[in-house]
C-alpha positions in Angstrom: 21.2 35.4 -2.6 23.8 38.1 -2.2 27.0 37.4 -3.7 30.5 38.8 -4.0 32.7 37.8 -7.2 36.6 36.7 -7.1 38.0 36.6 -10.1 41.7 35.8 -12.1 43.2 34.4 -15.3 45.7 32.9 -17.1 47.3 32.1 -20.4 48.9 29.1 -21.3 50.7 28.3 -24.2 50.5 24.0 -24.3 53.1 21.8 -25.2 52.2 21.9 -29.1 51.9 25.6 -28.9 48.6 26.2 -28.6 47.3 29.3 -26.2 44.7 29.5 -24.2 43.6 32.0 -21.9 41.7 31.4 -18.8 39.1 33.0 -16.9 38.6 31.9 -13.5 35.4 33.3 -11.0 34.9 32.1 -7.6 31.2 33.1 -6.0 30.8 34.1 -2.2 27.6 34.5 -0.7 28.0 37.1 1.9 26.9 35.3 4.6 29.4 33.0 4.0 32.4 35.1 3.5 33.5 35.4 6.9 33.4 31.7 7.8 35.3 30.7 4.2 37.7 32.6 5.3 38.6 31.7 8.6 38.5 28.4 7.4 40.8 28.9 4.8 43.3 31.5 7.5 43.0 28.7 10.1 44.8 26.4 7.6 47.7 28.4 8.0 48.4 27.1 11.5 50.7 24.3 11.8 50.6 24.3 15.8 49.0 21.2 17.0 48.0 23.1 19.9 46.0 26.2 18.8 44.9 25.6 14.9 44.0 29.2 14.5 45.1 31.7 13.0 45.8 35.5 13.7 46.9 38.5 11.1 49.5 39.6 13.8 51.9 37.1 14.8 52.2 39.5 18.2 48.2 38.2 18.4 49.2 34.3 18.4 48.4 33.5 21.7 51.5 30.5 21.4 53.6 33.3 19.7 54.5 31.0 16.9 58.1 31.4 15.5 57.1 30.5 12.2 54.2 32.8 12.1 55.7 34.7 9.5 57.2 31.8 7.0 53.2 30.8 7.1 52.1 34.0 6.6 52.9 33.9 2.5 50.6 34.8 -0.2 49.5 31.8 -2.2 50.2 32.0 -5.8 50.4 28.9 -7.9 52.5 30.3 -10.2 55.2 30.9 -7.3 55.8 27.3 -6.1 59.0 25.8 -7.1 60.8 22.6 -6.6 62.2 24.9 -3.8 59.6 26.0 -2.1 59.7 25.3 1.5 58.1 21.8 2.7 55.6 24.3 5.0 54.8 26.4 2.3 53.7 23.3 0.0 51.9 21.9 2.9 49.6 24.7 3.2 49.0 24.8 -0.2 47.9 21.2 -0.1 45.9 22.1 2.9 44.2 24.5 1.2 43.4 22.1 -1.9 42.0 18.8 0.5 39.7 21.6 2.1 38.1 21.8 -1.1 37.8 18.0 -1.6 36.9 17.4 1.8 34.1 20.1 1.7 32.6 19.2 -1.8 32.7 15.4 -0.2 31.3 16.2 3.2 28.7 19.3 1.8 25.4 19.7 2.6 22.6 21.6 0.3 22.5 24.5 3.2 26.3 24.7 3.6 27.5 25.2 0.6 30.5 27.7 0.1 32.6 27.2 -2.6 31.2 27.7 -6.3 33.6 28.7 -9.0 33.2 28.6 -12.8 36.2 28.7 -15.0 36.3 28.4 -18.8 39.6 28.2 -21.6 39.2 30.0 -24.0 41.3 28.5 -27.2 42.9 31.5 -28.7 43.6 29.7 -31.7 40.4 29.1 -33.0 39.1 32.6 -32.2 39.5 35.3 -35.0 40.9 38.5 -33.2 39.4 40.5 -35.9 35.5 39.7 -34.1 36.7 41.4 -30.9 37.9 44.8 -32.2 40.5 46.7 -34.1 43.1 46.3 -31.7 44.0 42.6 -31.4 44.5 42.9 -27.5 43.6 39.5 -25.2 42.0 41.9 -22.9 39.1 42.7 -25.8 38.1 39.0 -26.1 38.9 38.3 -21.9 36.4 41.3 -21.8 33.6 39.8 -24.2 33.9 36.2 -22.4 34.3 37.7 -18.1 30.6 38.4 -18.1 29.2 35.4 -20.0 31.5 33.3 -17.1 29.1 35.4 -14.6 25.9 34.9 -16.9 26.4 31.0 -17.4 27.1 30.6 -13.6 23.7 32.4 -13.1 21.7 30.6 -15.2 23.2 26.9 -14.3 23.8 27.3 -10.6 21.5 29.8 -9.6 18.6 29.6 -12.0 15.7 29.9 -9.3 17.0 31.9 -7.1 17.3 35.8 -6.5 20.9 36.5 -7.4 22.7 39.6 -6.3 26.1 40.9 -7.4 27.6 43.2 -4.5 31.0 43.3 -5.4 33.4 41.9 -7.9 37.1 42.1 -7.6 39.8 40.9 -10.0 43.1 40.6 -8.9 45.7 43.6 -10.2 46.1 43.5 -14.2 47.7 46.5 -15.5 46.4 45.7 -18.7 42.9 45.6 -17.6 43.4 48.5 -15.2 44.4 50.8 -18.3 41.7 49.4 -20.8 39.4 52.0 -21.7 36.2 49.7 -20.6 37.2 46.1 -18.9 36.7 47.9 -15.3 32.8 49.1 -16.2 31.4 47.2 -19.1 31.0 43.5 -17.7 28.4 45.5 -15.3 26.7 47.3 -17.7 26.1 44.3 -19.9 24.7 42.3 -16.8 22.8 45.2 -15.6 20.7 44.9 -18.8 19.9 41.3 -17.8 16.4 41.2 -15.4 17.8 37.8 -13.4 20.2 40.0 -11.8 20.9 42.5 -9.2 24.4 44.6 -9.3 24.9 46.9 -6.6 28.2 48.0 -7.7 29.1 50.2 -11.0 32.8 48.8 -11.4 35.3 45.8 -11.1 37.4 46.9 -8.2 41.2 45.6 -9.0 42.9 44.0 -5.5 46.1 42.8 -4.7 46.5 39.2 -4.0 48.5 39.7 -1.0 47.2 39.9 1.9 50.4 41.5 3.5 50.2 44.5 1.6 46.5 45.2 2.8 46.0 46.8 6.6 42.1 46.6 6.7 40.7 43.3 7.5 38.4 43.0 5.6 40.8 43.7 2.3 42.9 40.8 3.8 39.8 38.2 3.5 39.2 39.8 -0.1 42.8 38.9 -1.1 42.8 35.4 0.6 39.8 34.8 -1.7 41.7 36.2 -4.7 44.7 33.7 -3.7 41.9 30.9 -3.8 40.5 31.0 -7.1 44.6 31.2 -7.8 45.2 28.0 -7.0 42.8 26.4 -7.9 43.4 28.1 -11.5 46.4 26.7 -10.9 46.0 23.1 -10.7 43.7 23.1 -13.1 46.5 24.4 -15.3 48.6 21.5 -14.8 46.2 19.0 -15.1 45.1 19.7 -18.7 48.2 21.6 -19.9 51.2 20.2 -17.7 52.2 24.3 -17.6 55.3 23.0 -15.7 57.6 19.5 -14.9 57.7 20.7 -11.1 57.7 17.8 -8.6 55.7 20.5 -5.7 53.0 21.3 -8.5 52.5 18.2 -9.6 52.1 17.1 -5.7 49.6 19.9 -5.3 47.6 19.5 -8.7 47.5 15.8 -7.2 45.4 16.4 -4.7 42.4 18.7 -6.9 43.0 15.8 -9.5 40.2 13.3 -8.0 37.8 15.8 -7.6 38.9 17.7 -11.5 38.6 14.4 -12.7 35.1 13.8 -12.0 34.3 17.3 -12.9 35.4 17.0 -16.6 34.4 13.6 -17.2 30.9 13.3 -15.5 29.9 17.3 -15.0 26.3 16.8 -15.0 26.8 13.9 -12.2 23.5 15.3 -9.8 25.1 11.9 -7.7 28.7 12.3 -7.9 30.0 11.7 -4.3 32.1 15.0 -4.9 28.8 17.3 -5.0 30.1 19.7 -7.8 26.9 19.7 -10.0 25.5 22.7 -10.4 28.1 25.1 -8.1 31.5 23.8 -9.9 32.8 23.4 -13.6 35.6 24.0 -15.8 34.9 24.1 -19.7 36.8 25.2 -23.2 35.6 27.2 -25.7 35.2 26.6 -28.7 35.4 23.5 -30.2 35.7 24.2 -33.7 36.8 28.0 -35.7 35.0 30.9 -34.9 35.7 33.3 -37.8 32.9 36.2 -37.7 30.3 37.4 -35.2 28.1 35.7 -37.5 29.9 32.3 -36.0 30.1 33.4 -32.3 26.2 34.5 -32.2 24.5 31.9 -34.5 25.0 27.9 -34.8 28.9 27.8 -33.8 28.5 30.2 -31.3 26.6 30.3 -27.4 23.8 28.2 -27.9 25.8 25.1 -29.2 27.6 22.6 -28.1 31.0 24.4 -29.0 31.8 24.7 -24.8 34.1 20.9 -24.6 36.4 18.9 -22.6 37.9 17.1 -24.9 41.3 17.2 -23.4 42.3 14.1 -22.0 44.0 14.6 -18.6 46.2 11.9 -16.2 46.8 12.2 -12.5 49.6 14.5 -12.1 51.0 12.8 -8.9 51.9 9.9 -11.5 54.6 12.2 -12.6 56.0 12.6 -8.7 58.9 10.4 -7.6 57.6 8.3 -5.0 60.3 8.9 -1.9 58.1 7.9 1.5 54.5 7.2 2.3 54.1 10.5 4.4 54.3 12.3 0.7 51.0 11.2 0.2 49.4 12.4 3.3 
């Protein structure tokens, strides 16, 4: 299987003042790219009449007048209590496709797998990760065992392929001396897998500011694994008190809560085993490489979800029933 890699983070400080940063990858089979996509683009069409989308608003074929209000880049981070009732609809568009595909998925029509893991900053010693005590040194360390552990769990008997991997723009990681190259040459080393490309390329996440097409679908991909970031955020941090997150986050919750508290469910009526998880890391201090590579470290059971998480859409003030549709 041939795939490409989408990837983002975040960092969160919690309510206690805890932080966490997060490291999100989304995987697209090739063959599947183009379909995802247009599925996703098609969601941006609010005309009863047509339900598909077109870069150009000259190409609408109904010449939509709010062809360009639809036409925003998706960023969690971005919605406010303000943002426009057509904006947060397409959000939550975006969101029920995922539910509705993980509940309607067949084995040979599978396209979304993504693997995200927190890592707990506090109980990670900067000193294991380098002289400088830079985020991007431990982000570094953990990006390719987030590609490694979706290998070996999702795609264990199967041929896998990396073509491309792209991470949206990080000056940080842009400058570093190694982030761009060094995730590759560590999976190179590993037999399992194929890379066909000898750096991370860096995209930007709006699709906007792209003129080729097919940098447009690499962006909407980027703007994907996002949002779904996103609402995981506010599920197990409650990274903000706004009522259109909370109403977004609302709709992953059902399937994120079956993820975290049944993730090896083979049965689960939401059919994430084995393409979709989200995990923390670590559950107790790692103080030395000694810790990270022996009995605390990969091979234990310090990967958790102890956090205990609550519907988010509790927190929304009920107005009329078409909120919840």
């Amino acid at each position: 299987m041939e795939f490409e890699i989408f990837a983002d983070e975040t960092h969160i400080k919690d309510n206690d003042g805890n932080e966490f940063l997060g490291i999100g990858c989304l995987f697209v089979q090739v063959e599947n790219k183009y379909r995802l996509v247009k599925k996703l683009s098609n969601l941006r069409c609010l005309n009863d009449k047509s339900k598909i989308w077109s870069w150009e608003s000259s190409d609408c074929r109904y010449n939509c007048k709010y062809h360009r209000i639809n036409d925003f880049e998706i960023h969690f981070k971005e919605i406010e209590n303000s943002t426009s009732k057509t904006k947060i609809k397409i959000c939550r568009k975006w969101v029920n496709f995922i539910i509705n595909h993980n509940r309607h998925i067949r084995d040979n029509d599978k396209l979304l797998y993504f693997n995200i893991l927190y890592l707990d900053l506090e109980k990670l010693d900067f000193d294991i990760f380098g002289v400088e005590k830079d985020t991007t040194n431990i982000y570094n360390r953990f990006f390719r065992s987030v590609i490694l552990s979706a290998r070996s769990f999702y795609f264990k008997n199967q041929d896998f392929t990396i073509k491309e991997i792209f991470h949206d723009i990080a000056d940080e990681k842009e400058s570093h001396d190694y982030f761009y190259r060094q995730p590759i040459d560590f999976l190179n080393v590993d037999e399992r897998i194929k890379v066909c490309t000898n750096r991370i390329k860096f995209i930007d996440s709006d699709h906007k500011n792209h003129c080729d097409e097919e940098d447009k679908r690499n962006a909407h991909l980027i703007q994907l694994i996002d949002l779904i970031l996103g609402c995981c955020n506010q599920i197990l941090f409650r990274t903000s008190g706004c009522e259109n997150k909370n109403k977004v986050a609302g709709d992953f919750y059902p399937l994120f809560k079956e993820m975290w508290t049944e993730p090896y469910d083979y049965k689960n009526h939401f059919n994430y085993f084995q393409s979709q998880q989200v995990q923390i890391f670590p559950k107790t201090s790692i103080k030395s490489q000694y810790d990270l590579d022996g009995e605390l470290g990969w091979n234990s059971n310090q990967f958790h979800r102890d956090i205990k998480i609550s519907d988010p859409r509790n927190l929304v003030k009920r107005t009329t029933l078409d909120e919840w549709f």
